[in-house]
Structure formats: C-alpha cells, structure tokens
N, C-alpha and C positions, 0 to 999 in steps of 0.2 A: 345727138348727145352733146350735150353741153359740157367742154372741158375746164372752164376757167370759172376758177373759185367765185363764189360771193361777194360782196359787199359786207356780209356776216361774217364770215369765212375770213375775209384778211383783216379783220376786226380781229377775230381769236387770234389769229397768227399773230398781230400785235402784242396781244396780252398775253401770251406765253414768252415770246422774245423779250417781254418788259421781265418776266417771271425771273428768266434764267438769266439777263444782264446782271439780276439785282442777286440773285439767291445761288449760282450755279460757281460753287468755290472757284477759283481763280488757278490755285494749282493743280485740283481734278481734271479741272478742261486743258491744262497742257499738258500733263499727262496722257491724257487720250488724243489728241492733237498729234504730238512725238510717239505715239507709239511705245511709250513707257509701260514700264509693271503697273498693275491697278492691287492695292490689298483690299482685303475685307472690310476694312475701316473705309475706303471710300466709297463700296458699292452702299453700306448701308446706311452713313451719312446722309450718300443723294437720298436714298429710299427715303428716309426719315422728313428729308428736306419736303420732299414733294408729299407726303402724307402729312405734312404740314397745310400745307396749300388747299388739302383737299383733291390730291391730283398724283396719289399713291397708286389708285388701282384705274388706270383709262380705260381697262375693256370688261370692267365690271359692271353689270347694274348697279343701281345709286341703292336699292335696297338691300345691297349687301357691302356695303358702303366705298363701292365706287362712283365714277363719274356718274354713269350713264351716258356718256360721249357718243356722237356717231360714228360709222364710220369714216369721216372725213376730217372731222375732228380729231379722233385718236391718231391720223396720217396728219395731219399738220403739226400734232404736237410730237410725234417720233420724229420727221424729219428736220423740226428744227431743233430739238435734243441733238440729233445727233449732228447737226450744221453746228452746234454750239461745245462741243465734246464732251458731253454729259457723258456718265457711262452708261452701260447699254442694265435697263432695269432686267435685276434675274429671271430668265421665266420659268424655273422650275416651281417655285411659289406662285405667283403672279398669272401665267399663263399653260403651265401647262396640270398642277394637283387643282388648283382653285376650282377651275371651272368643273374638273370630275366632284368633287365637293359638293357643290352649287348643286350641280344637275343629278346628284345619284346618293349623296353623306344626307344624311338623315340633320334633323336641328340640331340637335346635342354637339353634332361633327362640325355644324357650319358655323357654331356661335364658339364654338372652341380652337380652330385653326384658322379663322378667314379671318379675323383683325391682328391677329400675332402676325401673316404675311403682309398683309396690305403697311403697318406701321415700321416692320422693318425687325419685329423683334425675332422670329425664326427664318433659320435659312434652310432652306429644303434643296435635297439630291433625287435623285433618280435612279432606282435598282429596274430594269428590264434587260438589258443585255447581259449574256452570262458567255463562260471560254466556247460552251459548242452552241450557241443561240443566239445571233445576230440578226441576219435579214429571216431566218427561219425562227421567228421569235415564239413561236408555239411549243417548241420543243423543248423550253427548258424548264429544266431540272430542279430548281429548289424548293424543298417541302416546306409546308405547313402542317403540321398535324395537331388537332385541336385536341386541346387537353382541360377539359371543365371551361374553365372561364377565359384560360388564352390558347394559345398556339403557339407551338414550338416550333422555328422556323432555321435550317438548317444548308448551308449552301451558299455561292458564290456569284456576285455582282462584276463585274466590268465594266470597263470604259466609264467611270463614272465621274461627271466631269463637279470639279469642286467640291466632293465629298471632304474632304481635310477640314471644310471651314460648316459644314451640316449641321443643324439642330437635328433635325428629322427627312427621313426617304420614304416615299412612296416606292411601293414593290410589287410585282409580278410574283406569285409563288404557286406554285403547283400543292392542291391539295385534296385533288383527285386525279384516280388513274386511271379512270373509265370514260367510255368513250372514244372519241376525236378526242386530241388534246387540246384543244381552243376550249373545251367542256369543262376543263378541272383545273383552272385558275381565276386563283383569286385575286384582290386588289388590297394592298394591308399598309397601313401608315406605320413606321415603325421611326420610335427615338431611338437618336444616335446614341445615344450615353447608354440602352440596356447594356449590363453586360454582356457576354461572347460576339460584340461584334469588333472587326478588328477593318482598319483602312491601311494598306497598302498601296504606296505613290506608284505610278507609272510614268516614268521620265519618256519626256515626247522628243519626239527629231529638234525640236529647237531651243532643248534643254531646259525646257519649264516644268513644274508640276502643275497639272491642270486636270488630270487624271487620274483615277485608281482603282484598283481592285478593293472591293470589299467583300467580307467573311462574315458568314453568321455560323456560329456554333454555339445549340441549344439558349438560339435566345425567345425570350418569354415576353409574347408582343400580347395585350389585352384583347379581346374578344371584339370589344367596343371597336377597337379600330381598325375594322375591317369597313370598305366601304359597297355600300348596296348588300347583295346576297354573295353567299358562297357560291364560288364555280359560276361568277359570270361577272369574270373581273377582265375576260379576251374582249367585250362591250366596252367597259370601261377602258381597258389601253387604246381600242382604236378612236376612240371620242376624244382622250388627249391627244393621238400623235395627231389629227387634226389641228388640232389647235397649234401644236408643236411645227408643224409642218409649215405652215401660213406665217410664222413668226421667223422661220428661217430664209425666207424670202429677204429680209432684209435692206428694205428698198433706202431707207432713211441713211442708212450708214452706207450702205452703197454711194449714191448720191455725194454722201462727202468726201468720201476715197477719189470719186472721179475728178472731185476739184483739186485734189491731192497732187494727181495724175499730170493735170492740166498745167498746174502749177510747176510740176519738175521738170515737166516737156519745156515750160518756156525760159528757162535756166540756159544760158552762153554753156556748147560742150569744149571740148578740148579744140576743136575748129571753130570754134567763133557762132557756129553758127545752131539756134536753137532746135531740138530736134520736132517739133510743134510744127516746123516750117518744110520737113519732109512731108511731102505726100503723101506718102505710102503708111506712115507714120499715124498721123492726122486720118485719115481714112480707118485705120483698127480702131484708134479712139471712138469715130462718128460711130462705128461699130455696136462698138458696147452702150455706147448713149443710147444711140435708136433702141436696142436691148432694154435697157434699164426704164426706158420712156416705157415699152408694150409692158413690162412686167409691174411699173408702177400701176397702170389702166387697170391691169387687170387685176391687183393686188385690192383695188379699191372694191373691187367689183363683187370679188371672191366674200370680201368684209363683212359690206355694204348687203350682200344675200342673206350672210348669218342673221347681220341685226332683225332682217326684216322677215326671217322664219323662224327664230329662235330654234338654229340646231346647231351642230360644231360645224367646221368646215368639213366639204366629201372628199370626194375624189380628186375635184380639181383641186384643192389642195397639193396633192401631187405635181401640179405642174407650177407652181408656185415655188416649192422646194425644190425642184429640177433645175428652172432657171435659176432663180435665185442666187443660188449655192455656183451655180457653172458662169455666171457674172461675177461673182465675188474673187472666184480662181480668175478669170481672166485680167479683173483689174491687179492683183497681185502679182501676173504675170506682165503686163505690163507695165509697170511702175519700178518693175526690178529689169526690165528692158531697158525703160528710159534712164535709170539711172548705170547702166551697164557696169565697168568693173569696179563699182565703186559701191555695189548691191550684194561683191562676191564676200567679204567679210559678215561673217557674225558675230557679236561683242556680247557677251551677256552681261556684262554691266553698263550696257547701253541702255539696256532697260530698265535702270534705276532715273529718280527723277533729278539726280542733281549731276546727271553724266553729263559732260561739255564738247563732249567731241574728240577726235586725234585731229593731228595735221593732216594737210593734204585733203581734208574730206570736210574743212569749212564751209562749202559751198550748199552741199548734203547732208550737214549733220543733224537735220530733225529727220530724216529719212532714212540715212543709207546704213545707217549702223544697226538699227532692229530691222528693215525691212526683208533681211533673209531669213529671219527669223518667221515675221509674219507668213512671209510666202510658204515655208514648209507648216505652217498651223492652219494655213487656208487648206491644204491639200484635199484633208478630212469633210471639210462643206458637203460632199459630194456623198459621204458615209453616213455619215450621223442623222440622227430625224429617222431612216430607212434610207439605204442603198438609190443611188439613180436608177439602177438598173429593175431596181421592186418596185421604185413610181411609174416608171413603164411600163412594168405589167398591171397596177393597176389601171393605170389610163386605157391600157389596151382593151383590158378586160370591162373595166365600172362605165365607163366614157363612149368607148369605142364600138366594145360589144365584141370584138375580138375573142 
C-alpha cells in the first residue's frame, strides 16, 4: 500500500490552501485558533463562502450538487480547513439528513431541502435522543399519529445540540405500537417555526449553551415530510448514524490540536526548562501521534469503501467513533497537563473574541483561559454519535461475530 499522496493530490492541496489564504475570514480563523465562542453568523458565512467555490457539499455527488470529491480529496481538504481554523462545517445538514434524503426522500424532498443545505440557507438539528432513550434508542416514546394529510407529533427531544439557532429537525417518532419497536418508527422532517414546539437551553459543565431539550405539543408536521415509508424510519436512523459516526472520528481537527499540543509543550515552564524535553512527557505525545496516524489509515479506508460500494458506512464505523472521540479526550487531557495550574481557571469571557488575557497568564493566554472549558465539552466525544460502550457491542457482534 502506497501511503504518500500524488503528484495530483498535492496539486489539490495547493489549491485549496490558495482557496482559504484568500477566502477564509481572518477573524473566524482566530477564533477557532484561541478557542473562542463561534456564532451563527460565522458557521454560515464559511458555508456560504465555500458554496461559493463550488466546494459547499465535499461528500456529495456532483448530481446533487456536490463535489463529487474522492475519498482522498475530501481528507485533504478537511485536514487543511481544519490546519487553517476554518470552522468545522455542520453535519446535521450536510452529513448526516443529506445523505438519508439522497438515498430514501423521494424528488420532490431532494429538490426542496438539499440546495437550501448545501448554500447555507437552512440550519437543521437532530431529535432522536429522548429523557428515557439514549443508547436504547428504540424505545422512545414520541408519537406521530397521522391525521388526513399530516401528523400530529407529541413528545420530548434531548441533548439536542444547536437547536436554538434550527430552521428545521429531523426526528425519530414512534408511530406504531406493534411489533418489536425498531417496527413503528418513523423518520419526519419537521420546521422549527410549526407552532407547539418549544426549545429549552441545557447549560453544560462549561457554561455554554450548546444544547437542549425540545417539546412538541400537538404540532401539525405535513404528510409530505415524512421520509421513505411509515414504520421504517429504525433503517433510516442507522444509515445516518453511519455517516454520523465516521464524521466523529475527526482526524483533521485532531491533527491541529496536536500541533496545539506541541506547541505549549515547547513553552520555558516555571524551571526553565520545556516540558517537550521530558521524556516521559514526550513518549504520551508519540503516544497519541502513532494513535491519530492508525486512525487517519483507517479513516481513509473506511471512506475510500463507501465511495466505491455506494452504501453508508457499517460497522467499522464504530471503530472510527471509538478511537476518534477517545484521541480527542486524550489530547484535551494532555494540553491541560502541559499547561498545568495555569489550565485550572475557567473564564467565560475568555471566549469572547476581543478577550486579551489576565496577568500572569501572558505566556498562555491563547490557551489556558478556555482550555478548561474545552476539556469538560470533550468529555461527551465518548456519548454522543452512540455510547463507546454500544460501539463495542457492535463490533463484537457485526465484526467479530461475538
């Protein structure tokens, strides 16, 4: 196996880096650099910028007006978005409704949602988690009951990340009681603006809103926007959490954390002496390096099968999302090591873009003042997508045969 790029291949890599020197706002990128707040105004700027380009949708076919990129290409241009501090494009749109769209929404569905995402003008959320249906995601609870032409959909969403700023959510809803319950759900595009729906902030460990509960009481979702058949919407959620799952792997933004890393390791500490230059130190880094190397390999690989079966990603998806997410906790973990008591402050106007720093903490202060922050919002990697402990049994099970 051949691991080093083209001659084609760092031909593109050029022309993307040309892309984002020229087109990649100047204050977005230090924001994501410093670890700053991002609003909604800059994710959907970038969006806009790059739907500009031509280079809105990378893991779309060109017939539905994306790239058509390969897989090698769409990893060259994530990892140097994210080498450049682009922000990270949404994939509740993009990567994880799109492609159920594509593969199961009928025309009418694909020609009416899939250029409103790819240009930036809708921002979509995600209703499948519910208070008693997490990793037992079959079990929940919220009805659909169809009534002539729509469906009155009743019941409670969680963890739902950026709902506050949603056009529209894809939802899991129960709308049969027969059977297995994998049987009697459906899959329903619903606007945020119908009446009885209601969002609810959930304030996280590091005092952001990034999450909430949402309420549906008797709201009236059209008929039309149900996607495929009734009662074979548990098909459709596992096709996205594939997709969803391979995207949380996160290799490109990984990558730039670790030069993050590198970079505060070789920092003069209170002894003079850089902490880069411990050994022991230096050996957890090469650590997570070799780490983030196997999982880039295989992240390509994982792709690189889709493009050339046309189907979602499987099982191994799972192990994608396992490392992934448990690489992303460790460089958090070490970066609030290396920066030690200077990592124990959290400031939450540190996260504004025009914060300057306190005394004492000149040395650190693109780092140490949100970095405690980050490190409790990493925690979650390991929840979200599905549980570590549910990717293990599927591996054991799909993989293994266990």
């Amino acid at each position: 196996m051949d691991l080093n790029f083209t001659a084609e291949e760092q031909l593109f890599r050029e022309e993307v880096r040309s892309f984002l020197r020229a087109k990649l706002p100047a204050e977005i990128s230090r924001k994501v650099h410093g670890g700053k707040r991002l609003e909604k105004s800059d994710f959907v700027r970038w969006q806009q910028l790059l739907n500009e380009r031509g280079w809105g949708a990378v893991g779309w076919p060109a017939a539905f007006g994306g790239t058509g990129w390969n897989a090698v290409q769409q990893h060259i241009f994530d990892e140097e978005c994210a080498d450049a501090g682009a922000p990270l494009q949404l994939p509740f749109g993009l990567k994880m409704v799109a492609p159920v769209i594509m593969a199961f929404g009928n025309p009418a569905q694909q020609q009416r949602f899939l250029p409103r995402i790819v240009d930036g003008s809708d921002w979509w959320c995600q209703g499948y988690s519910e208070p008693g249906s997490g990793s037992d995601l079959a079990s929940l609870t919220t009805r659909a009951v169809r009534e002539g032409d729509h469906y009155t959909v009743n019941g409670q969403k969680t963890w739902n990340t950026l709902g506050q700023y949603a056009d529209w959510i894809f939802c899991l809803v129960r709308t049969s009681t027969e059977g297995r319950p994998q049987t009697g759900i459906s899959f329903l595009l619903i606007d945020m603006k119908t009446p009885g729906i209601t969002v609810r902030p959930i304030i996280m460990l590091d005092g952001e809103h990034e999450i909430n509960e949402v309420w549906f009481e008797d709201v009236r979702v059209p008929v039309e926007n149900l996607i495929g058949e009734e009662n074979k919407g548990w098909t459709y959620a596992k096709f996205l959490l594939g997709h969803e799952r391979t995207g949380i792997a996160g290799v490109g933004r990984s990558k730039r954390e670790l030069k993050k890393l590198k970079d505060i390791a070789r920092k003069e500490t209170a002894n003079g002496r850089p902490l880069i230059e411990d050994q022991r130190f230096r050996d957890r880094i090469a650590q997570v390096e070799l780490e983030l190397m196997a999982l880039e390999i295989t992240n390509l690989r994982v792709i690189s099968a889709e493009g050339e079966k046309k189907r979602a990603p499987g099982p191994e998806a799972s192990i994608l999302k396992i490392k992934g997410s448990e690489i992303q906790q460790m460089l958090t973990e070490l970066q609030m090591q290396t920066l030690g008591h200077y990592a124990l402050p959290y400031l939450d106007e540190a996260l504004d873009a025009d914060w300057q720093g306190d005394a004492g903490m000149e040395a650190y202060a693109d780092h140490a003042a949100s970095l405690s922050g980050h490190y409790f919002n990493f925690r979650k990697t390991t929840i979200y997508g599905g549980s570590n402990e549910i990717q293990k049994n599927i591996i054991s099970q799909m993989i293994l045969g266990l």
